[in-house]
C-alpha positions in Angstrom: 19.6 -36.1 11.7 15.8 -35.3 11.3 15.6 -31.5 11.3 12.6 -29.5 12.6 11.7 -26.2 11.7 13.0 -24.5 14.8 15.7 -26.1 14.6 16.6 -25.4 11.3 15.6 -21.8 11.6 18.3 -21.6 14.2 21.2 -23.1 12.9 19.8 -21.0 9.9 20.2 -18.3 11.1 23.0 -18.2 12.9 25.0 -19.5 10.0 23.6 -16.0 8.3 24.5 -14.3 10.7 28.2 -15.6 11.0 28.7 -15.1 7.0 26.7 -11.6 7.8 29.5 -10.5 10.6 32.2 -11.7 8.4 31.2 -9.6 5.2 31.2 -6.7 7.7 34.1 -7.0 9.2 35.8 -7.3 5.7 34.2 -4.3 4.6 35.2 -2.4 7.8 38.7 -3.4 6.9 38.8 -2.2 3.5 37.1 1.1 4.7 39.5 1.2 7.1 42.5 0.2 4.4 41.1 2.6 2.4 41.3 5.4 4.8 45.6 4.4 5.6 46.0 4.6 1.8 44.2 7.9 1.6 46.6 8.8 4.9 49.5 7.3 3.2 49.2 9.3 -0.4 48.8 12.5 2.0 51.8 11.9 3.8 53.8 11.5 0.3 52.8 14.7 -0.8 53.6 15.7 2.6 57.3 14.8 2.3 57.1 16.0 -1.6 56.1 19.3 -0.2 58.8 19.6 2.6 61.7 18.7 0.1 60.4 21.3 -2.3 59.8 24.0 0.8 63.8 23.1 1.7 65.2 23.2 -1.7 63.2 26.5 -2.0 64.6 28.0 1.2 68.5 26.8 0.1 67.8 28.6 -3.1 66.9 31.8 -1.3 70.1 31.0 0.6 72.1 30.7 -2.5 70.8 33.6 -4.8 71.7 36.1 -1.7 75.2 34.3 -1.6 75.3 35.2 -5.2 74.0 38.7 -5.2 76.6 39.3 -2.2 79.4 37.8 -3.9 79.3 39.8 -7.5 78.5 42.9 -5.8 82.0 42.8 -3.7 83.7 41.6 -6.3 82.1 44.5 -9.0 80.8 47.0 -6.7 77.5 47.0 -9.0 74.7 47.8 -7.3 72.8 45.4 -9.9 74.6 42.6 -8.4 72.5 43.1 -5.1 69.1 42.7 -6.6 69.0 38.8 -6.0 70.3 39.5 -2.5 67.4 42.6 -1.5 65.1 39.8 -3.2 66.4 37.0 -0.7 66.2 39.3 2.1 62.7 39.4 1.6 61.7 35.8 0.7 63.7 33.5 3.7 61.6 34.5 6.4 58.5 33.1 4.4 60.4 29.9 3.4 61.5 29.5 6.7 58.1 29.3 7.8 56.3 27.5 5.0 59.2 24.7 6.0 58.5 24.6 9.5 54.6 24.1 9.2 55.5 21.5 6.6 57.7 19.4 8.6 55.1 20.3 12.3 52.1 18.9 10.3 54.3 15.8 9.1 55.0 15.0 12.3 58.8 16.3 12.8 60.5 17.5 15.7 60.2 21.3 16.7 64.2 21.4 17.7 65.6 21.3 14.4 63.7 24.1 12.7 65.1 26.4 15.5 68.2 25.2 15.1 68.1 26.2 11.3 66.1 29.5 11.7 69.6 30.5 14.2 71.2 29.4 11.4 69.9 31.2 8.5 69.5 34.4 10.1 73.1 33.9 11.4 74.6 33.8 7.8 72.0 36.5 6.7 73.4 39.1 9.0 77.1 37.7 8.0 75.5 38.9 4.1 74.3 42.3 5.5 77.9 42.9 7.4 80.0 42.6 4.1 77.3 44.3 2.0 77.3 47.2 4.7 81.2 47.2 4.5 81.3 47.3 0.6 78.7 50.3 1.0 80.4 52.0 3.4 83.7 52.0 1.2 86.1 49.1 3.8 86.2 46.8 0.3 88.8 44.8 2.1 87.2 44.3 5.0 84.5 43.2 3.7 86.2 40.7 1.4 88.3 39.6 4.6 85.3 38.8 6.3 84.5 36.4 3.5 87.7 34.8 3.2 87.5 34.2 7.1 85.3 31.3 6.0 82.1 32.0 8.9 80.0 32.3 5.7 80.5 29.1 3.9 80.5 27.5 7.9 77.2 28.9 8.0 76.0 27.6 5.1 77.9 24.4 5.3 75.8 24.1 8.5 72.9 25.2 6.9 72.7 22.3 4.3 73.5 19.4 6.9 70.4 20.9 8.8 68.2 20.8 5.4 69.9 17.1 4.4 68.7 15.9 8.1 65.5 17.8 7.8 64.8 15.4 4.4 66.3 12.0 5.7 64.1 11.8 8.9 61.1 13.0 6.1 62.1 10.1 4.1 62.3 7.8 7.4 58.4 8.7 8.3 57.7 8.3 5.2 59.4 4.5 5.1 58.3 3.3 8.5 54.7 4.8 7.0 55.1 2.6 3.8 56.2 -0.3 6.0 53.2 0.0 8.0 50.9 0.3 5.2 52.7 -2.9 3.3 52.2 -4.9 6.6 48.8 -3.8 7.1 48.0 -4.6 3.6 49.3 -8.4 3.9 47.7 -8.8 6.8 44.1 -7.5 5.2 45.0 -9.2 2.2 45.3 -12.9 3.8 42.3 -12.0 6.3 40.1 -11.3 3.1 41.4 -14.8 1.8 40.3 -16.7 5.4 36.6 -14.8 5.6 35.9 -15.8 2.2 36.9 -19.1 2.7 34.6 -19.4 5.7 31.9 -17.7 3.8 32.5 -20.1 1.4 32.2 -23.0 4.0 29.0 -21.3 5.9 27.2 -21.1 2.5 28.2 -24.7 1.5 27.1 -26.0 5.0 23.6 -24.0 4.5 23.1 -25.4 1.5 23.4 -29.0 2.8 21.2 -28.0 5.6 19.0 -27.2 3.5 18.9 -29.6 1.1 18.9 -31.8 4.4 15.7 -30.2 6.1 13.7 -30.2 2.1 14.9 -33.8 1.8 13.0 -34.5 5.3 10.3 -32.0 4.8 9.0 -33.4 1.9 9.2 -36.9 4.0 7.4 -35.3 6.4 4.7 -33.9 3.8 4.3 -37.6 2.3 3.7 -39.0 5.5 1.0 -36.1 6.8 -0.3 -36.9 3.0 -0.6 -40.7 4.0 -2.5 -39.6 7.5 -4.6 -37.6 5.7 -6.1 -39.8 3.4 -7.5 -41.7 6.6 -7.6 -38.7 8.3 -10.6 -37.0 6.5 -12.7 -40.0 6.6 -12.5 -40.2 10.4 -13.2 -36.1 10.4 -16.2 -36.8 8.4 -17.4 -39.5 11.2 -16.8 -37.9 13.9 -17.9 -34.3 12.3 -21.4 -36.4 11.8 -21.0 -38.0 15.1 -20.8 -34.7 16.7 -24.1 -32.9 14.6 -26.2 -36.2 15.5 -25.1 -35.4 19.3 -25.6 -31.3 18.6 -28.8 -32.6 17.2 -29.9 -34.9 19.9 -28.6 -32.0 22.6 -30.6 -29.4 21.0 -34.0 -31.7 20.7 -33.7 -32.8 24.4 -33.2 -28.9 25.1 -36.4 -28.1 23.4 -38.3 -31.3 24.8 -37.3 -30.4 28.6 -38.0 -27.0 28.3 -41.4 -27.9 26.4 -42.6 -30.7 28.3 -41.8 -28.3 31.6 -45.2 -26.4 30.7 -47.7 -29.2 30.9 -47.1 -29.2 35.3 -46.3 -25.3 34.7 -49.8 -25.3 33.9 -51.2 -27.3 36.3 -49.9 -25.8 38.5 -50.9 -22.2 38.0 -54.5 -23.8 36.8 -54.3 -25.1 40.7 -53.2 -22.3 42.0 -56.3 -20.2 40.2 -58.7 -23.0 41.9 -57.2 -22.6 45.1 -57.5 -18.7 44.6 -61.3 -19.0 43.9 -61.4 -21.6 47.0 -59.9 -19.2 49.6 -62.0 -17.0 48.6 -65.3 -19.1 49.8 -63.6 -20.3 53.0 -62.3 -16.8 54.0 -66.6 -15.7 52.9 -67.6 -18.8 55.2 -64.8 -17.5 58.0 -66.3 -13.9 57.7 -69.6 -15.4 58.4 -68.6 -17.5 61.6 -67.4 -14.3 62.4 -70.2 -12.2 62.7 -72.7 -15.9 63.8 -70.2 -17.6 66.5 -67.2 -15.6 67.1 -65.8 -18.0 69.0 -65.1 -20.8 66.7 -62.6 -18.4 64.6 -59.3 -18.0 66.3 -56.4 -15.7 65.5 -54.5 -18.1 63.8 -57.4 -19.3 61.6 -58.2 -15.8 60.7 -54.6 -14.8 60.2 -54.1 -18.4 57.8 -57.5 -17.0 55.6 -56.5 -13.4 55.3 -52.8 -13.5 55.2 -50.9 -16.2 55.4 -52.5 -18.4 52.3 -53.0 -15.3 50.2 -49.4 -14.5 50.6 -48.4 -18.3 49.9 -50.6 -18.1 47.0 -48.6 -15.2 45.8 -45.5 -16.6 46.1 -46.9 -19.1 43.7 -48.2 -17.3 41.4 -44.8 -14.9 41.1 -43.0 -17.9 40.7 -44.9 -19.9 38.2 -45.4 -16.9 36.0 -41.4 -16.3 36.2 -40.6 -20.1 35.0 -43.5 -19.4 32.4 -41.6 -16.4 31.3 -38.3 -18.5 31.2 -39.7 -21.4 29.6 -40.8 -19.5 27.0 -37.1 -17.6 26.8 -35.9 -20.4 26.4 -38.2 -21.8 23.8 -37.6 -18.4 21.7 -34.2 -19.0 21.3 -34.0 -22.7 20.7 -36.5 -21.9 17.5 -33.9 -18.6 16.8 -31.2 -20.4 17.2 -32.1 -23.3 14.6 -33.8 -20.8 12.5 -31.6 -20.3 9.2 -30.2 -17.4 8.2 -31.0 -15.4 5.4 -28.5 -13.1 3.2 -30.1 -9.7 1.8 -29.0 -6.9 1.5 -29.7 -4.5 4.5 -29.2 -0.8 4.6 -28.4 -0.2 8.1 -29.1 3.3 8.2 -33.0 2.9 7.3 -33.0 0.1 9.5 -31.6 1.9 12.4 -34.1 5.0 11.6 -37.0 2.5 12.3 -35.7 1.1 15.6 -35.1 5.0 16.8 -38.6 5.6 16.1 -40.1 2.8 17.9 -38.2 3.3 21.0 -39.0 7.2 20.7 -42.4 7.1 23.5 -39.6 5.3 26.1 -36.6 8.1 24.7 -39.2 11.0 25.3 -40.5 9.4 28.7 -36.7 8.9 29.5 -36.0 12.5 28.5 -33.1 11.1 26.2 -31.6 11.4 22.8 -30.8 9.2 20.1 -28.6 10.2 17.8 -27.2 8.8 14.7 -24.0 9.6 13.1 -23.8 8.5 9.5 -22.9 6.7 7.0 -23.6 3.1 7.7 -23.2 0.6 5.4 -25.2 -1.7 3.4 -24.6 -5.6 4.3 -25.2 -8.4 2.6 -26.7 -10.5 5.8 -29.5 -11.4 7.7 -32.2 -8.5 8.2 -34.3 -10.2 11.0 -31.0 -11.1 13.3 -29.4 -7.6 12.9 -32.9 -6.2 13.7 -33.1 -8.6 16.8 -29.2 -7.4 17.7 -29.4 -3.7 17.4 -32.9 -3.6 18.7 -31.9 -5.3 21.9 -28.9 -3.0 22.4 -30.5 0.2 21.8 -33.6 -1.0 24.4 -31.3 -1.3 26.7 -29.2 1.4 26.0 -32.5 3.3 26.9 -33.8 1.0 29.9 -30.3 1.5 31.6 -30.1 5.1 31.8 -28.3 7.1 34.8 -31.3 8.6 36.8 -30.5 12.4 37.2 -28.4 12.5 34.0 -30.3 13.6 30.6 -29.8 10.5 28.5 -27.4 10.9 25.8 -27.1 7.6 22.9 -24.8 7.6 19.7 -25.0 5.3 17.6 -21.8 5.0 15.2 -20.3 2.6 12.2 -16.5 2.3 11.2 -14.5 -0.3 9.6 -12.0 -2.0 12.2 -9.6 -4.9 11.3 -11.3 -5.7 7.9 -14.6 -6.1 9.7 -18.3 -3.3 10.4 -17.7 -2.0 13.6 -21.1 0.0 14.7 -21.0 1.7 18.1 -23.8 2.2 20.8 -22.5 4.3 23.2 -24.5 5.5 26.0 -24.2 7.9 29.3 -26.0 5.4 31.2 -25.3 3.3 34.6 -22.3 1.7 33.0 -21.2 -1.8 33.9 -18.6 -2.8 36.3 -15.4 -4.4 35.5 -16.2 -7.3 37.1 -19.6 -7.8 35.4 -18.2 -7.7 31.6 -18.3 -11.1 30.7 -21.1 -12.0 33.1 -23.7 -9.5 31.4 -23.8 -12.0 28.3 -24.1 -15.3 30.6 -28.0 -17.0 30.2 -30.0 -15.5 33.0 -27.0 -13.3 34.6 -27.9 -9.9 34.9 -25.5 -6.8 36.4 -26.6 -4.1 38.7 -29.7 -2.9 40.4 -32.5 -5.6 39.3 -34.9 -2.3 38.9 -36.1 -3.1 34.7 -37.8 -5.8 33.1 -35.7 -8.6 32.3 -35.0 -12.5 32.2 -31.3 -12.0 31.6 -31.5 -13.7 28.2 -31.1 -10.5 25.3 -27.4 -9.8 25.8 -26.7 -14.1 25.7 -28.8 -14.0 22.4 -27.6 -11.0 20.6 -23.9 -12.2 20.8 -24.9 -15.9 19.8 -26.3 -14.5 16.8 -23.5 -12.0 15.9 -21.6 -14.8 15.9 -23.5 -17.4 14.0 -23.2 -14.1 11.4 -19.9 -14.5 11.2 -19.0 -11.1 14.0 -19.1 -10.8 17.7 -20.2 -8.5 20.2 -17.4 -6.5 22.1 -18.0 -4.5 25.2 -16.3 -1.2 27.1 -17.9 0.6 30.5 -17.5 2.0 33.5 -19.9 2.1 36.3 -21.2 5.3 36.7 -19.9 6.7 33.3 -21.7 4.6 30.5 -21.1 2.2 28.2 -19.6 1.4 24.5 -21.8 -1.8 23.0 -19.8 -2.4 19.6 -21.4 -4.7 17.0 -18.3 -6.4 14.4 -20.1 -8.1 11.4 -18.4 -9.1 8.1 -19.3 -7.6 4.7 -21.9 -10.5 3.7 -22.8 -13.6 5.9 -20.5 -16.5 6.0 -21.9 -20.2 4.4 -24.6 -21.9 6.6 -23.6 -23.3 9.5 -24.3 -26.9 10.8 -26.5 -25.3 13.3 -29.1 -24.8 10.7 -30.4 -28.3 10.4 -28.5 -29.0 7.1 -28.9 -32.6 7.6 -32.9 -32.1 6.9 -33.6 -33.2 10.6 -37.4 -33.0 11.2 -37.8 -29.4 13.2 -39.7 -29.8 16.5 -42.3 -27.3 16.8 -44.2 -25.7 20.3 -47.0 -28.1 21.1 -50.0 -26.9 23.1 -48.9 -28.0 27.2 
């Protein structure tokens, strides 16, 4: 069977946790064996206790036989002290053997039946020692020899013998209970550790199974490898050539684009100057032979082909301005990056103070809440980044609202995070991604703008090794946050490593 990890993680783990249920359930048991050996040893001293409380209370019994007896047959009132002393002991031994066999589990009818008893054959005891007092000696001694007394205590014994024997019978069916339960723990214990046994000899051969096949695996992705890499090194030079090739015809469309630009807005300037002497030559008709110049002709000079012309020129000067876009970040985007270390906070002092004439004419503030740290990256890129937020952060202010901007840095997920948060417009939901899209713009087109900052600034946080991240609400403003790494990651293909021969902005 060839094992894969999933399925060796499964049968893993279910054999754990088979051996896992079984080592609990044993240990259960024994707490539980434990806790009927505990309940066992109690109930020993239990039935300890009750024969010691009836042997106690037959003693009471006896010494006030004894007392009673010498002091008819003597008349000495020293012969009564064990009986007074009984007198006032059998009540408490009655008792103390009562609770002892109620918390042992006996019956309560018995220990009635022997309290009747013994306080039957105590008042027989006070009768013949009241009779002796009162001078009737042989009444007293016949009520002895009637026998109700030794009856009584006759009685009294069989009660205390029955009281032990069904003591002793708990206590056996309890011992029983516990040898059973013990044997049954015992050969339980004996089957889980055999099947632990068995689980941990079938993980080890699963395992031994899924390393023997892993490492089969390993020698064979070894084997792929070794041809692997040189096709990765093909096909990774394949795909800079085409990057290459891609990012040349980029430049030469976009370049060779300005040489009918400019033709066209030369053309345009010509046919400026040129409407210009027909609408003079029109003007003169005019005022010489009014009736060559119609409406329409006078409409076409003064409105109609300066507004065309218009159009033009608005047009031309916008793919001019693109073009150029463009052209600016192809050369940024092959330009290669430089590591240095750059003190954010002196660089972010001098982008505040070149945007102050637009923060003052805004009526905002700029605030910055230090420390921001020192990274080891490219100055001219994180000058491009941060400039281009904080212009708009400023350009996109909420008319009506004084401007309020906070710049911020912290460290998030091992990475800078700095923070330009603003009061502005804000951006809708739906607008999120589409703000850093080439030439997609959100909101009222009311600012200067191609559409092209936002696209760049992310492209370079990311050839820098970080990204650009962004949180708004329309209406409410907006949270620009900047992640860069401590120092800028190794060169990336996209800086011409190969040497390619750099293309550079001809005259159109």
């Amino acid at each position: 069977m060839t094992w894969t990890e999933a399925t060796f993680g499964r049968i893993t783990l279910a054999l754990t946790a088979l051996g896992f249920a079984l080592l609990l359930a044993l240990g259960v048991a024994f707490v539980w064996l434990v806790q009927e050996t505990r309940s066992y040893a109690a109930a020993v001293v239990a039935t300890q206790q009750i024969r010691v409380a009836a042997t106690d209370l037959l003693g009471v019994l006896q010494d006030a036989e004894t007392g009673q007896r010498g002091y008819l047959l003597t008349r000495d009132p020293a012969y009564l002290a064990p009986f007074t002393d009984a007198e006032s002991r059998y009540d408490e031994a009655l008792r103390d053997l009562a609770s002892q066999v109620t918390a042992d589990g006996g019956r309560v009818g018995p220990q009635r039946e022997l309290r009747i008893q013994v306080e039957a054959k105590m008042a027989e005891m006070r009768e013949t020692v009241r009779l002796a007092q009162a001078g009737d000696q042989d009444a007293a001694l016949a009520m002895v020899r009637g026998g109700r007394g030794k009856a009584l205590m006759d009685e009294i014994r069989l009660l205390l013998n029955g009281v032990e024997e069904r003591t002793l019978a708990r206590q056996a069916g309890r011992s029983q209970s516990l040898q059973r339960t013990g044997g049954l723990l015992t050969w339980s214990a004996i089957a889980g550790l055999m099947v632990i046994g068995l689980v941990t000899l079938g993980t080890l051969r699963i395992a031994r199974s899924y390393t023997r096949d892993l490492g089969a695996a390993q020698a064979a992705l070894q084997r792929a490898n070794a041809s692997l890499e040189q096709r990765v090194q093909e096909r990774t030079g394949s795909l800079m050539a085409a990057n290459e090739e891609i990012q040349r015809f980029a430049y030469i469309v976009s370049h060779d684009l300005r040489a009918p630009l400019v033709n066209v807005m030369g053309f345009t300037q010509e046919l400026e100057t040129a409407i210009g002497t027909v609408r003079e030559v029109v003007q003169r008709a005019e005022s010489e032979a009014p009736q060559l110049v119609t409406q329409e002709v006078r409409d076409a000079v003064q409105e109609d082909i300066p507004e065309a012309i218009g159009f033009i020129r608005s047009s031309t000067n916008r793919m001019d301005r693109l073009i150029g876009a463009i052209l600016a970040l192809f050369r940024e985007g092959r330009r290669r990056l430089t590591p240095e270390p750059v003190a954010l906070q002196g660089l972010l002092e001098g982008i505040s103070g070149s945007l102050q004439h637009q923060l003052d004419h805004a009526g905002a503030e700029l605030r910055l809440q230090p420390p921001f740290p020192t990274l080891q990256t490219d100055r001219l890129a994180i000058e491009q980044i941060l400039g281009n937020l904080l212009d708009n952060a400023t350009k996109y202010l909420q008319p009506g609202r004084p401007g309020r901007i906070l710049v911020r840095a912290r460290r998030e997920a091992g990475m800078h995070a700095i923070d330009v948060v603003d009061n502005g417009r804000g951006i809708a939901t739906r607008d999120h991604a589409r703000v850093f899209e080439l030439f997609r713009r959100s909101g009222p087109q009311d600012q200067k703008g191609e559409g092209i900052g936002l696209a760049h600034t992310r492209a370079l946080a990311r050839r820098m090794g970080g990204d650009i991240r962004l949180a708004s609400r329309l209406g409410e403003g907006s949270v620009f946050t900047l992640l860069l790494p401590d120092a800028l990651p190794a060169p990336d293909p996209a800086s011409n490593p190969n040497g390619a021969p750099q293309l550079e902005d001809q005259p159109a």
